[in-house]
C-alpha positions as a Markdown table, in Angstrom:
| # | Residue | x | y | z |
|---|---|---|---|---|
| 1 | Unk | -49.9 | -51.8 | 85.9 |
| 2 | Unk | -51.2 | -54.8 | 84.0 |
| 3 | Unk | -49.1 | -57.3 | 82.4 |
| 4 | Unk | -49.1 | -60.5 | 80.0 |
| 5 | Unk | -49.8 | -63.6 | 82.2 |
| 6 | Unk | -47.4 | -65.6 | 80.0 |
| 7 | Unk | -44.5 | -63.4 | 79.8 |
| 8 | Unk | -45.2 | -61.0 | 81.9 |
| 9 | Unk | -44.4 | -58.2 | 79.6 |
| 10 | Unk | -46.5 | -54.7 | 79.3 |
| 11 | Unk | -49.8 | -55.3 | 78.2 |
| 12 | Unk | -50.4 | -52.1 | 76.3 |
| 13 | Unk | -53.9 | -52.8 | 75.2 |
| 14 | Unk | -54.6 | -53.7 | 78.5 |
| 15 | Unk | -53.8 | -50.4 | 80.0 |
| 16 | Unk | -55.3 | -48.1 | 77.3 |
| 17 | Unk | -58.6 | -50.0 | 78.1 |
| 18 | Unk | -58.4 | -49.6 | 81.2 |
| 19 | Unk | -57.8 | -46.0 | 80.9 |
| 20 | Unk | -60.6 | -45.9 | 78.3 |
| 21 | Unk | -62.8 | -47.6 | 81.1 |
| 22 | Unk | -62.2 | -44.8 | 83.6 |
| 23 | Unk | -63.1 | -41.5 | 81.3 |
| 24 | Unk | -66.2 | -43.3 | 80.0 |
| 25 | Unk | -67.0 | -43.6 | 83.9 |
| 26 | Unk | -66.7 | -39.5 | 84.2 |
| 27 | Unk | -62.6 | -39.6 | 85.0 |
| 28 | Unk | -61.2 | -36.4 | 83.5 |
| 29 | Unk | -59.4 | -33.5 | 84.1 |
| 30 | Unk | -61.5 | -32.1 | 86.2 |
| 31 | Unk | -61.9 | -34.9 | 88.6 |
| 32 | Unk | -58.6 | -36.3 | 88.9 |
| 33 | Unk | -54.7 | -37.2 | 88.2 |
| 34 | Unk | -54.0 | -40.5 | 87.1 |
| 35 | Unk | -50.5 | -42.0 | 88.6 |
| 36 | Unk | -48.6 | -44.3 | 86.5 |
| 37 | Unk | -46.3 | -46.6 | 87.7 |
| 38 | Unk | -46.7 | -46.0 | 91.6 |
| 39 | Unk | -46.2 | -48.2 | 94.4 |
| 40 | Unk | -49.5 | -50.2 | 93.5 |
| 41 | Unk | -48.5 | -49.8 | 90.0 |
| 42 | Unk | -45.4 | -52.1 | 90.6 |
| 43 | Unk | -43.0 | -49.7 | 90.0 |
| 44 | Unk | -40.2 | -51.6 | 92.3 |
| 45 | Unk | -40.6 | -54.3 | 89.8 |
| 46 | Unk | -40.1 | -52.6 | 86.6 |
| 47 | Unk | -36.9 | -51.9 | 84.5 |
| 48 | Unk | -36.4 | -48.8 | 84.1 |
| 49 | Unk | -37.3 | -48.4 | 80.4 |
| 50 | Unk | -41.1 | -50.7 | 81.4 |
| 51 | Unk | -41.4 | -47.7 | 83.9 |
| 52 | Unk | -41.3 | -45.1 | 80.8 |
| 53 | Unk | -42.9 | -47.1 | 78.7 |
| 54 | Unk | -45.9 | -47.4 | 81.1 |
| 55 | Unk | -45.6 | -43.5 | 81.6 |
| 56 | Unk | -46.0 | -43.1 | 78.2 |
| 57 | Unk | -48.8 | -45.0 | 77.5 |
| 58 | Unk | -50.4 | -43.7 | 80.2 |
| 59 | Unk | -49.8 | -39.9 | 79.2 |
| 60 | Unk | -50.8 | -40.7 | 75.6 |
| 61 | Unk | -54.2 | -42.6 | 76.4 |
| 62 | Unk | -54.7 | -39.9 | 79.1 |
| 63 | Unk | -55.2 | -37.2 | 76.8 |
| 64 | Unk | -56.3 | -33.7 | 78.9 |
| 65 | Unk | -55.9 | -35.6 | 82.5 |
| 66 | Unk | -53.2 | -34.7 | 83.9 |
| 67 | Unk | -50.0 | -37.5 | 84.6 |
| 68 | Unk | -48.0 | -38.1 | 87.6 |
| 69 | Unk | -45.4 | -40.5 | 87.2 |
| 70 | Unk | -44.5 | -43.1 | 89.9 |
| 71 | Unk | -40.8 | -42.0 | 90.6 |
| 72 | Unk | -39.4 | -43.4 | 93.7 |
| 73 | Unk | -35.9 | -45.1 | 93.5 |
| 74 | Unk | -32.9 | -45.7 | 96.0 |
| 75 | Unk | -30.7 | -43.9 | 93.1 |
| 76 | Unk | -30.3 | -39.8 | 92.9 |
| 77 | Unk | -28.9 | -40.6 | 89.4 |
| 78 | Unk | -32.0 | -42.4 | 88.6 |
| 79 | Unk | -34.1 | -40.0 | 89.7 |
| 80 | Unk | -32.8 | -37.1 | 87.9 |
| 81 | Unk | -33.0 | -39.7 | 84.7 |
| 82 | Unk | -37.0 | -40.6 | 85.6 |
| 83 | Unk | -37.8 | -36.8 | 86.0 |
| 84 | Unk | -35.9 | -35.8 | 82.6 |
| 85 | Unk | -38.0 | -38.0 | 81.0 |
| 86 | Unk | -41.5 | -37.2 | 82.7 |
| 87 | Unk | -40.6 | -33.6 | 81.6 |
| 88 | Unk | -40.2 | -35.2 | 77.3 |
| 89 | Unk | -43.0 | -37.3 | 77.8 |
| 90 | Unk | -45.2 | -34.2 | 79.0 |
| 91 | Unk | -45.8 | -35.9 | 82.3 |
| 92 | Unk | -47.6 | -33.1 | 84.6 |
| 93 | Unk | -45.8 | -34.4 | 87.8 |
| 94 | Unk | -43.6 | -37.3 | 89.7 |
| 95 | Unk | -44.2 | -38.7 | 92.7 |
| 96 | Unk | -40.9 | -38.7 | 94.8 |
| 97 | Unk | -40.5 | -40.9 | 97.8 |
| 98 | Unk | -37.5 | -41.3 | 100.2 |
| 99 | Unk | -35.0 | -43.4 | 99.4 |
| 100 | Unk | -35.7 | -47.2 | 101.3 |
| 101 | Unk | -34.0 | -49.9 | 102.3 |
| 102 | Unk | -31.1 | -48.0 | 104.3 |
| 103 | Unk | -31.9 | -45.5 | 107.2 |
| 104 | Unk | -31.4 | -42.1 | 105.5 |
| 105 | Unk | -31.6 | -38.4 | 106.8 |
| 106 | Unk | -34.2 | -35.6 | 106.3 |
| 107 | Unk | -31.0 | -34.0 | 104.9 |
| 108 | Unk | -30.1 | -36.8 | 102.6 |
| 109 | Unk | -34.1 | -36.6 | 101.2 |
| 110 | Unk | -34.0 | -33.2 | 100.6 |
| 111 | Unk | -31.0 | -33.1 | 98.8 |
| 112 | Unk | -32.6 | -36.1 | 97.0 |
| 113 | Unk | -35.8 | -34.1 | 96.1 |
| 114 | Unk | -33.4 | -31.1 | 95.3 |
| 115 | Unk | -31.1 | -32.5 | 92.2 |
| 116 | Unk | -34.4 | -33.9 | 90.8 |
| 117 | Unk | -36.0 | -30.5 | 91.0 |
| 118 | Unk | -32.8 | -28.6 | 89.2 |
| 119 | Unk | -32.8 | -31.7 | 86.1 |
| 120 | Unk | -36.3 | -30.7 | 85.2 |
| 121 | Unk | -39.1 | -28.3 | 85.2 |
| 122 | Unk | -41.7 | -30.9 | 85.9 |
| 123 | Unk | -43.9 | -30.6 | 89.2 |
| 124 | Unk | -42.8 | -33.2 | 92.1 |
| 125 | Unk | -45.4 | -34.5 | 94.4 |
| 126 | Unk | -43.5 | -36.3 | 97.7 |
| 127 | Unk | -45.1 | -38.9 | 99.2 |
| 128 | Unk | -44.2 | -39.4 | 102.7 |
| 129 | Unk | -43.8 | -43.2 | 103.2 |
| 130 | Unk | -42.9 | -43.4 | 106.6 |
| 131 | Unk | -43.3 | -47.3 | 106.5 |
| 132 | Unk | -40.6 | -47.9 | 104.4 |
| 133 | Unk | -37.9 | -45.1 | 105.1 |
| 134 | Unk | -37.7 | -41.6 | 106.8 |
| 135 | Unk | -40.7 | -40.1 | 107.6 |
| 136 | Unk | -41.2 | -36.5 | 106.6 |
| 137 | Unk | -41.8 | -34.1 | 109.6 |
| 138 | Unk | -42.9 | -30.4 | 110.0 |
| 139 | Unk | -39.9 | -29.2 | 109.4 |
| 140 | Unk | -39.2 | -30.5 | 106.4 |
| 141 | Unk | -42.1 | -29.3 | 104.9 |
| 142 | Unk | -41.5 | -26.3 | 105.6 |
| 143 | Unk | -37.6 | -26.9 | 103.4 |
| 144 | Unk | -39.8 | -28.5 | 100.8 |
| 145 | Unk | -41.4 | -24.9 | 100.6 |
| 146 | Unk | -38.2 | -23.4 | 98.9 |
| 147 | Unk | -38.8 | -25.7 | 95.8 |
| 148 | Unk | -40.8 | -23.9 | 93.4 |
| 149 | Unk | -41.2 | -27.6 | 91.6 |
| 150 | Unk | -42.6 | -28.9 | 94.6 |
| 151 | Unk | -46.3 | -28.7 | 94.9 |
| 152 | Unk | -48.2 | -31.3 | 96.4 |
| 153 | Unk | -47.7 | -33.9 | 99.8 |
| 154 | Unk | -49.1 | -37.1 | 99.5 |
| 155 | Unk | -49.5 | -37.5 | 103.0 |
| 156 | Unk | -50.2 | -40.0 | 105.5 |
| 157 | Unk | -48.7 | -40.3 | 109.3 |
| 158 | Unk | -47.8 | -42.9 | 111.9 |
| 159 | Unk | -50.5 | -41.2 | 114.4 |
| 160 | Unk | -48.0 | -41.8 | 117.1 |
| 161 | Unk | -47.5 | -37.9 | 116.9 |
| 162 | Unk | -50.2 | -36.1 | 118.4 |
| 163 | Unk | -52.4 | -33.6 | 115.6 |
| 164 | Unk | -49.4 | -33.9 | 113.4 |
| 165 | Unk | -51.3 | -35.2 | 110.4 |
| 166 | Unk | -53.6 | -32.5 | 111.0 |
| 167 | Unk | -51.2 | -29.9 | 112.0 |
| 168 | Unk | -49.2 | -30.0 | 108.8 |
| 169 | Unk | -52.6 | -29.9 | 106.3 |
| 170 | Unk | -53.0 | -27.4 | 108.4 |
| 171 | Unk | -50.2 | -25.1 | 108.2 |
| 172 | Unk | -49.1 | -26.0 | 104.5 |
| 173 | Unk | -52.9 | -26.4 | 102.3 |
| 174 | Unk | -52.5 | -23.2 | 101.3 |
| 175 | Unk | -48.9 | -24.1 | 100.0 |
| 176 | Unk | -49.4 | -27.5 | 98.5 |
| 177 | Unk | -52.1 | -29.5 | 97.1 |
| 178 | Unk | -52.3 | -32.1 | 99.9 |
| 179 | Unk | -53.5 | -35.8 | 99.1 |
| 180 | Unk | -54.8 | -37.7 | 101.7 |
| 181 | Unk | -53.5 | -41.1 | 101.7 |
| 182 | Unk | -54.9 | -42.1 | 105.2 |
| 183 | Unk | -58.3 | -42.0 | 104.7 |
| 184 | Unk | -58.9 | -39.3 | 106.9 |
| 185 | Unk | -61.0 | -37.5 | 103.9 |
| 186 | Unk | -63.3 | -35.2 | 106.6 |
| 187 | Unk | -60.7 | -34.3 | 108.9 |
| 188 | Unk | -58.3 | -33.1 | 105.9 |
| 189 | Unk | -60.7 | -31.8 | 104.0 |
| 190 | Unk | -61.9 | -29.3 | 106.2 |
| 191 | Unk | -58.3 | -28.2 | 106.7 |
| 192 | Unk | -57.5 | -27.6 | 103.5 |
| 193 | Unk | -56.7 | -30.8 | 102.0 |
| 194 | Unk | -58.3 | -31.3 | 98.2 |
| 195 | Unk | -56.9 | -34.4 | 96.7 |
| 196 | Unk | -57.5 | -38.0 | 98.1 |
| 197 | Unk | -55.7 | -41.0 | 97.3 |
| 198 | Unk | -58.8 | -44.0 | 96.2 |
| 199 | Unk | -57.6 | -47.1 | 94.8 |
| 200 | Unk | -61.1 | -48.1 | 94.4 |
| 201 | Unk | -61.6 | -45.3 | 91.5 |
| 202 | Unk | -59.7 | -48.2 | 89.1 |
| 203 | Unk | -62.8 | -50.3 | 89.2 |
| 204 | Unk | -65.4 | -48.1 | 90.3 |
| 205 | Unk | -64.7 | -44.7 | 89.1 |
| 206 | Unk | -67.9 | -43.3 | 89.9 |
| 207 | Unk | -67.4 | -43.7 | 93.8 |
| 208 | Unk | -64.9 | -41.3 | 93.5 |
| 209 | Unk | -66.5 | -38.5 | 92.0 |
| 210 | Unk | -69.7 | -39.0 | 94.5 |
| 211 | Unk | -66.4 | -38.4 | 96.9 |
| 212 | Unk | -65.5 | -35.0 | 95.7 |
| 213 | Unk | -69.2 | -33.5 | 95.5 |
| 214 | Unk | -69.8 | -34.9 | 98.6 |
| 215 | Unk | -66.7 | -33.8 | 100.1 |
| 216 | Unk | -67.5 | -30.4 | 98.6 |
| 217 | Unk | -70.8 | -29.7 | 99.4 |
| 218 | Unk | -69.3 | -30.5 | 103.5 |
| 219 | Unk | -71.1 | -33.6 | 104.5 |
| 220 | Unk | -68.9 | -35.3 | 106.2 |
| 221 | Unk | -71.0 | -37.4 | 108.3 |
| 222 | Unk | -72.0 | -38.8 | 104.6 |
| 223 | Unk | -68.7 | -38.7 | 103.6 |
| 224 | Unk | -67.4 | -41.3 | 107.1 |
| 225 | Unk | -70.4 | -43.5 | 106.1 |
| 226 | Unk | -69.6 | -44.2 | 102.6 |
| 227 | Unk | -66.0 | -45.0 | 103.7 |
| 228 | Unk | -67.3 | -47.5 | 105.8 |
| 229 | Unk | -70.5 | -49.3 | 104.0 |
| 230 | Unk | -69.2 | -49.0 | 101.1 |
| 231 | Unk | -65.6 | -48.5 | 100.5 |
């Protein structure tokens, strides 16, 4: 999210360029799902009316590419607020993480994830952050399954669990779109994983898309050595 360096209020412009930047660079809906206001988008520092506001100008300048809005909170009441409003500004999903700071239950997430989903029809994408809170295990993806508003992971693991990053691609691709956010593109790819979380897209668009076809077209020996070299 970019702000004013004097005030440090919304820089509007700022974002709509940027935006701007990334479809002239081949970023459409084709190729991708822009997230506003996420974890790297600063969303723990925003009020909750800068985190709309973002949203909004995001969704507007977006025009066919599809929206997710950044909508992790320690509040259940918040939530249900953030995910009414993703639904009016035509938001395509939120991304819904477990609430931090105190230890919480898989029980206490799910009934989290569950109020959001009966506020609004918009779709919910949870993002297991295990660093921060509760981590989300087998068996709670399979709960998540009975959530018709539920329809993509963004997953990453500890890797203290043997094949259990693996195991749940596995078991759930062909029930959620599954984003990769541990950089295991080959591995999850070939088990059904088709999303992949790449910060570097913001300023260089065009290594993501190479991503995809290369992804696609199964070389994933290419695919390990471009992570390396170049990402």
């Amino acid at each position: 999210t970019l702000f004013h360096d004097e005030d440090l209020t919304i820089n509007e412009e700022g974002i709509r360029t940027h935006i701007r930047f990334l479809k002239e660079n081949g970023i459409n809906q084709e190729n991708a799902v822009l997230l506003a206001g996420g974890a790297a988008g600063d969303f723990s520092t925003m009020s909750f009316e800068e985190r709309i506001r973002v949203a909004s100008i995001v969704i507007d300048e977006a025009g066919s590419i599809p929206v997710a809005m950044g909508a992790q909170t320690t509040s259940t009441q918040e939530l249900i607020r953030l995910s009414k409003e993703a639904n009016r500004l035509g938001a395509s999903f939120i991304q819904v993480s477990c609430p931090f700071y105190f230890n919480h239950t898989e029980d206490d997430f799910f009934d989290h994830i569950l109020e959001a989903s009966r506020a609004s029809e918009v779709g919910m994408i949870i993002y297991n952050t295990f660093w921060t809170s509760a981590e989300v295990s087998f068996g709670m993806v399979e709960r998540l399954t009975k959530i018709p508003q539920v329809i993509g992971l963004k997953w990453a693991t500890t890797r203290s669990v043997a094949m259990e990053f693996e195991d749940v691609v596995h078991s759930f691709a062909g029930q959620f779109c599954f984003i990769d956010n541990d950089l295991l593109f080959p591995i999850s790819h070939m088990l059904g994983a088709r999303a992949f979380e790449v910060h570097l897209c913001n300023h260089w668009p065009e290594w993501g898309i190479k991503l995809l076809k290369t992804l696609e077209a199964g070389d994933y020996k290419q695919v390990e050595l471009d992570l390396v070299e170049e990402a």
